[in-house]
KETILO-930685 format. One line per field, with one value per residue (C-alpha): y negated, z, x negated; residue in three letters. Coordinates in steps of 0.001 Angstrom, whole numbers, plus 500000, padded with zeros to 6 digits. Last residue first. Layout:
BEGIN
c2: c(Y,...)
c3: c(Z,...)
c1: c(X,...)
residuo: c(Ala,...)
//
This chain:
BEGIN
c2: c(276282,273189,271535,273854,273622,269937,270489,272657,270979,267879,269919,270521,267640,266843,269294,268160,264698,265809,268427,265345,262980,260752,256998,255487,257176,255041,256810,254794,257396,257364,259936,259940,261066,257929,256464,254233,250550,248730,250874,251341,247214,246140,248855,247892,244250,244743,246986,244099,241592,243660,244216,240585,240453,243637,241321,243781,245502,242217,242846,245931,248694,250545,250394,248749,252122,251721,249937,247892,250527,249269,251156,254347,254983,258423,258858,261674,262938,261123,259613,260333,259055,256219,255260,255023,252025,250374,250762,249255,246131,245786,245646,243169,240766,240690,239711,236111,236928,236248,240073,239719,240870,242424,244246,245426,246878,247978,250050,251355,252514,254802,256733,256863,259653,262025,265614,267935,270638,273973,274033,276038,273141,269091,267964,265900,263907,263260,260916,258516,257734,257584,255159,252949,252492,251348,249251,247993,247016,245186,243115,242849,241495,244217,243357,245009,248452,250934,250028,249445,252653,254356,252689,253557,256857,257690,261699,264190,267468,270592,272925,276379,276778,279593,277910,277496,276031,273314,272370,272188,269789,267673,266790,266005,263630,262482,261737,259724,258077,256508,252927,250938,249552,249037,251898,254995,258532,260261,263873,265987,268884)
c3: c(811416,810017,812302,812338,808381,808874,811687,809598,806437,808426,809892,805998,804628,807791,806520,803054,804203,806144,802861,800022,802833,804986,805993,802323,801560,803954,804632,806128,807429,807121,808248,808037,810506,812488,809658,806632,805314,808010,808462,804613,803849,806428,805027,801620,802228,804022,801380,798760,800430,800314,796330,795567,797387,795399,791837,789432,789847,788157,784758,784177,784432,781245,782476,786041,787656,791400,794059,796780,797116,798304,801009,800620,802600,802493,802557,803963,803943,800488,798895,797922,799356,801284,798681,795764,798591,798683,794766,794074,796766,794918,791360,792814,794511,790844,788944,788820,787413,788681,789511,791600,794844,794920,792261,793023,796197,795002,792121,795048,797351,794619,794300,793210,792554,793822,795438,795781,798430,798548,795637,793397,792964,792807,788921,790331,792506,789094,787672,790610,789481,785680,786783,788430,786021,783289,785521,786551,782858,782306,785134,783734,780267,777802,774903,777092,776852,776501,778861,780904,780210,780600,784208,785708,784905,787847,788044,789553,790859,791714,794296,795338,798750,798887,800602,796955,795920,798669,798045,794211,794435,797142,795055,791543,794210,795861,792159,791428,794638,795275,795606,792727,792928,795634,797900,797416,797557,798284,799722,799539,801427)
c1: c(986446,986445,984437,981678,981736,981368,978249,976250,976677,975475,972422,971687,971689,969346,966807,967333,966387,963494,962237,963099,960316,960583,958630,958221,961849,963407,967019,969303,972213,976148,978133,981908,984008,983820,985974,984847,984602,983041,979611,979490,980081,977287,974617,975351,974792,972103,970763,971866,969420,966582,967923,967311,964228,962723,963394,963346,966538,968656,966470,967615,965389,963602,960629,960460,958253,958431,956931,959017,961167,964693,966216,968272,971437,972462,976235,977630,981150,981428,985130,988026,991586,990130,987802,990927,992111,989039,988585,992042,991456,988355,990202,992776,990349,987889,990965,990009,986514,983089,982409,978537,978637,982358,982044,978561,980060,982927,980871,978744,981176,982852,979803,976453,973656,976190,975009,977721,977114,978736,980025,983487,985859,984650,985509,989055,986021,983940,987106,986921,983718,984283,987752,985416,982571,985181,987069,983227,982478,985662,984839,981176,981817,981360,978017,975874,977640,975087,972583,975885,976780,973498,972601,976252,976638,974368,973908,976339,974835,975961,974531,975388,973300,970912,967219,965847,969000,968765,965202,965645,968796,967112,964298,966383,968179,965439,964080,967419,968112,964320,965549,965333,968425,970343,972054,973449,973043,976384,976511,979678,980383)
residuo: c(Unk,Unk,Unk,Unk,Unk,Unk,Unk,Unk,Unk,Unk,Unk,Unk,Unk,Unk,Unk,Unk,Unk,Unk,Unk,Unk,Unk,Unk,Unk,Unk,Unk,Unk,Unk,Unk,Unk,Unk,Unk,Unk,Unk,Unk,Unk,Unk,Unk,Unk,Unk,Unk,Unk,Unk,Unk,Unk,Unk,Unk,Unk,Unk,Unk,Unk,Unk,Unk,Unk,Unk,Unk,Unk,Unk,Unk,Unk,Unk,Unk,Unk,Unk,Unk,Unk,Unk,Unk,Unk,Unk,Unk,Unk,Unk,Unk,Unk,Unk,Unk,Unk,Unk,Unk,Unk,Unk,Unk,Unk,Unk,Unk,Unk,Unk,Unk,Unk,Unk,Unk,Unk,Unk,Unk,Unk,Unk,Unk,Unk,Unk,Unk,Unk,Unk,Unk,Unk,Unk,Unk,Unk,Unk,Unk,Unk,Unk,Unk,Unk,Unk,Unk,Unk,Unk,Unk,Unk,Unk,Unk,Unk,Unk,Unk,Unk,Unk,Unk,Unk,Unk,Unk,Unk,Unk,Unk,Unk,Unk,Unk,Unk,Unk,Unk,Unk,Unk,Unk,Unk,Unk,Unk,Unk,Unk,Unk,Unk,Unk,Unk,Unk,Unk,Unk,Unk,Unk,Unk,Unk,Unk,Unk,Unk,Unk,Unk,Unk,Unk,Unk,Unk,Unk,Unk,Unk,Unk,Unk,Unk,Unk,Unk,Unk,Unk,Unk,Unk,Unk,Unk,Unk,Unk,Unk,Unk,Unk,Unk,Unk,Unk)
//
């Protein structure tokens, strides 16, 4: 099963993912982990313009899904969703429509059977953050963007969940990581 952690910046994903990891190996699942490539290579790369950025970003996602083999759960600090998403909130360039339209399509064919939803945190450590993830009204307004886009963009047979991680904690959500893993390898029996 794999388990997508998304949502705007700033928002809890990478120590509920380091979290969830623990919890899930302690109770016997094989676990592997993909962390956000995203932050480093743009860290990295501030001297490439942001379309050429996002091909970049978008072939390195779609590149993890050919690395899924022996788990039971894959935990993704990002996915596919997220690099259309910032694509299509803030790509200024003419061939913005066709790379979407390419991610859309590459998130039919591989993508999350859960995606957790995180919202914005309204405190959280800014060093080292780009200057865009400062600003928590900014990334209020990208949750309900995200939230929008996941609802619309995939089948009933995928879940999607907001996740508040002011109101639950890594045990709820790896409780109800675990009902989904549950109910998937029900189905597929």
């Amino acid at each position: 099963m794999k388990v997508a952690l998304t949502g705007p910046a700033c928002s809890g994903k990478s120590t509920l993912l380091r979290d969830l990891e623990q919890i899930l190996k302690k109770r016997g699942y094989k676990v592997k982990v993909f962390h956000e490539i995203a932050r480093d290579l743009i860290k990295e790369s501030k001297h490439l313009q942001m379309h050429k950025l996002e091909i970049k970003l978008f072939r390195m996602y779609l590149r993890r899904y050919e690395q899924m083999k022996d788990a039971d759960i894959y935990l993704l600090d990002r996915d596919l969703p997220d690099v259309l998403f910032y694509t299509l909130l803030y790509d200024r360039n003419p061939d913005m429509i066709l790379l979407a339209e390419e991610i859309e399509s590459a998130i039919y064919r591989h993508h999350a059977d859960v995606y957790l939803l995180l919202s914005p945190l309204e405190n959280w450590n800014s060093e080292g953050r780009l200057a865009l993830e400062s600003e928590i009204k900014i990334r209020e307004w990208e949750f309900l963007f995200w939230r929008d886009w996941l609802f619309n963009l995939f089948p009933r047979d995928v879940f999607i969940v907001d996740i508040d991680m002011r109101k639950a904690g890594a045990g709820e959500v790896a409780n109800l990581v675990e009902l989904y893993f549950k109910i998937l390898k029900k189905k597929n029996e």
